[in-house]
VOMIDREN-871621 format. One record per residue: x negated, y, z negated of N, C-alpha, C in turn; residue in one letter. Coordinates in steps of 0.02 Angstrom, whole numbers, plus 50000, padded with zeros to 5 digits. Each point is the difference from the previous one (the first is absolute). Example, Ala and Ser with C-alpha at 12.3 -4.5 7.8 and 13.67 -1.06 7.14 Angstrom:
<recs>
493404971649610500455005950000499555006050000a500185005350036499585005949997500395005549963s
</recs>
This chain:
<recs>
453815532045496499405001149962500024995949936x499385001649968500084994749952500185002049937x499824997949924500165003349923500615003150015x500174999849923500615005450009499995006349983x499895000949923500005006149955499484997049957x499485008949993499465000749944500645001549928x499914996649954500235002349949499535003049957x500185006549977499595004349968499874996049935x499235003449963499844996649932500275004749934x500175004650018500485005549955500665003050023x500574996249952500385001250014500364999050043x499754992150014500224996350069500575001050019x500304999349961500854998250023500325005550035x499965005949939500395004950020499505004650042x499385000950016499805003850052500024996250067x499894993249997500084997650075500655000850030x500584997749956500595002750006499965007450040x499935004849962500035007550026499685000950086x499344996149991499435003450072500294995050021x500614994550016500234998450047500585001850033x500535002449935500645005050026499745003550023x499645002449988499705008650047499664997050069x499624995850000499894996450073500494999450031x500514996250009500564997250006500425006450023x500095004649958500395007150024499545002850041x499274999550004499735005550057499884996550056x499974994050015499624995850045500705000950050x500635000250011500375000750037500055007750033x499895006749975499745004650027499295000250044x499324994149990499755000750019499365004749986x500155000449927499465005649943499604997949994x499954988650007499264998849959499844999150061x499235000450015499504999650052500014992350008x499704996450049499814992750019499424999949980x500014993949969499314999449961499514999350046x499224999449988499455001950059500244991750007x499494996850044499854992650029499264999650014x499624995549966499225000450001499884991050017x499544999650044499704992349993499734998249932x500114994849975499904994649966499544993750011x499224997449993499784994850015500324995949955x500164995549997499824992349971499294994949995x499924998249945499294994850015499994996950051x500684995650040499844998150060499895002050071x500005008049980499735003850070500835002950028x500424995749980500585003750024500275006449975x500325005050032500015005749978500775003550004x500305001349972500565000349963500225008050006x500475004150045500375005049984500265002249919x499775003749973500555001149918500025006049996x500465000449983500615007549973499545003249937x499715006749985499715002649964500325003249938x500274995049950500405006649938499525000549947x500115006350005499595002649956500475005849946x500455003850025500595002549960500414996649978x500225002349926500484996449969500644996950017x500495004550066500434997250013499894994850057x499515000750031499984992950047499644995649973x499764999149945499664995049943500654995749969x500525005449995500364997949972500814995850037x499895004450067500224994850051499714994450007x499664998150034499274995850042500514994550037x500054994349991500324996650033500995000049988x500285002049972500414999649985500664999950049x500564996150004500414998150038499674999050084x499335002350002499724995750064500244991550014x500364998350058499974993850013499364995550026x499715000650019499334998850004499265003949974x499504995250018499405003650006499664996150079x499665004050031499704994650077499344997849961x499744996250016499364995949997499515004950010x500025006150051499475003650023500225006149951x500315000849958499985007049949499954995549942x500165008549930499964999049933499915007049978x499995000349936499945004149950499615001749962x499605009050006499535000449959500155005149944x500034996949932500045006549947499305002349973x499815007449989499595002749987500115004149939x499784999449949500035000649923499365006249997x500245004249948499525003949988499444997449964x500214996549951499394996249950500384994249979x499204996849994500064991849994500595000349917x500464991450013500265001349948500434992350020x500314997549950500314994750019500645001550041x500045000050067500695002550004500374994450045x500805000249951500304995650021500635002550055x499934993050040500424998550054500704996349989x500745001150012500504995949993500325001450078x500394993749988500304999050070500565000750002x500465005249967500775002950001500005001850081x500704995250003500225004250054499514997750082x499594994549990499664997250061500594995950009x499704997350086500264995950011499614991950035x499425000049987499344996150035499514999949948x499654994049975499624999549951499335000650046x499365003049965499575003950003499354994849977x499475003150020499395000449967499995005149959x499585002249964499845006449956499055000749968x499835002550048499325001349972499485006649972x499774997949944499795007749971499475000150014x499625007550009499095001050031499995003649949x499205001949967499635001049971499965008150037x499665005349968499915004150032499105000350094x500144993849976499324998250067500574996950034x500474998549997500384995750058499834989349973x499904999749964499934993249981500644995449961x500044995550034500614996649938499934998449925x500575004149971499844998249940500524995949953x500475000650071500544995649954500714997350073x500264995150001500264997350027500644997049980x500805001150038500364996749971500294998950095x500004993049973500404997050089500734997950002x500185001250043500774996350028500415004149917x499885006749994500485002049947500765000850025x500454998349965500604999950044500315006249979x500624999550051500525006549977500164997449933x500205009149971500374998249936500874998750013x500274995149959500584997450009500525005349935x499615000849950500595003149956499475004549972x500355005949938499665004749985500004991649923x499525004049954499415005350012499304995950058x499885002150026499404995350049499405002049973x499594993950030499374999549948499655005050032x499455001849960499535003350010499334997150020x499794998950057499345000050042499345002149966x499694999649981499415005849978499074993450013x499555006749983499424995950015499804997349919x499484997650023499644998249953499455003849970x499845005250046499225004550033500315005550000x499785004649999500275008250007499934998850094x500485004150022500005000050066500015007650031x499655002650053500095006450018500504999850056x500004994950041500514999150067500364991749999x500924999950005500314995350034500064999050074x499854992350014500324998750070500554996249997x500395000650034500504994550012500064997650092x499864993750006500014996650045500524994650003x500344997450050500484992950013499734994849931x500644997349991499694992849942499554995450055x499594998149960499584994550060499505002850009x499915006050010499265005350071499614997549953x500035003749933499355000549948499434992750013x500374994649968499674994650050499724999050059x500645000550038499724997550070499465006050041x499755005849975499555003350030499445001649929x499834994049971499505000249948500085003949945x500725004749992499825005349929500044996049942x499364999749959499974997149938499595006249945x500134995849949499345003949933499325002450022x499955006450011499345001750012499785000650066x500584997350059499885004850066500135007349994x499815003050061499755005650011500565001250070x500625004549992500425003350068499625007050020x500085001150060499915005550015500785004150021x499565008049998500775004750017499255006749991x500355005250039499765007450007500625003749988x499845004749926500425002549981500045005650049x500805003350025499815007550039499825007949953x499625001250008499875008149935500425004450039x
</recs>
């Protein structure tokens, strides 16, 4: 899959830290649930499997020590309210697209071919635009299936 870790905007350090030890200790019992999986359009009609986080500890997983991502998935984070929120790549292993939507689903901000982070402290990702939802897709897709400034993805959230 793709992205790695949402880094929180308060208190980044030491709460992402925490909601990932605690991931990390429950995910081997089998405590955290599998995230949903919802279609994804792309502007070019192609349509894309992605992983639904919307809780903090799989926000705060997301791609992490994944060796890949396939071409036909990706990653959707769902934010309660719009806000700049930033993305770092601790702990990936595959550099990424990273794209933020608007609360209509529109691009509002774009960062391509972001790579793994190599040493701490790793940079911080963020938009330009307040964003209500991240995707993360393969480095390359964003391009090659038209995602630019001011397209429009689709997705049906599940209630």
């Amino acid at each position: 899959m793709v992205a790695c870790l949402y880094r929180f905007a308060s208190g980044a350090g030491s709460r992402a830290r925490g909601v990932i030890a605690l991931a990390l200790v429950l995910a081997p019992a089998g405590v955290l649930a599998r995230p949903a999986v919802i279609p994804l359009g792309l502007p070019s009609g192609k349509v894309l499997q992605v992983e639904v986080m919307v809780e903090d500890p799989d926000r705060a997983m997301g791609l992490m020590f994944r060796p890949s991502l396939p071409e036909d998935r990706g990653m959707l984070f769902i934010f309660e309210a719009l806000d700049f929120h930033g993305i770092w790549m601790k702990n990936c292993k595959f550099a990424i697209d990273i794209v933020w939507l608007d609360e209509h689903k529109r691009v509002v901000h774009l960062a391509e071919h972001t790579p793994p982070c190599k040493a701490d402290p790793c940079p911080v990702y963020a938009p330009l635009r307040k964003a209500a939802y991240v995707v993360e897709i393969g480095a390359g897709q964003a391009r090659g299936e038209k995602v630019a400034l001011g397209s429009l993805l689709s997705f049906e959230l599940q209630r």
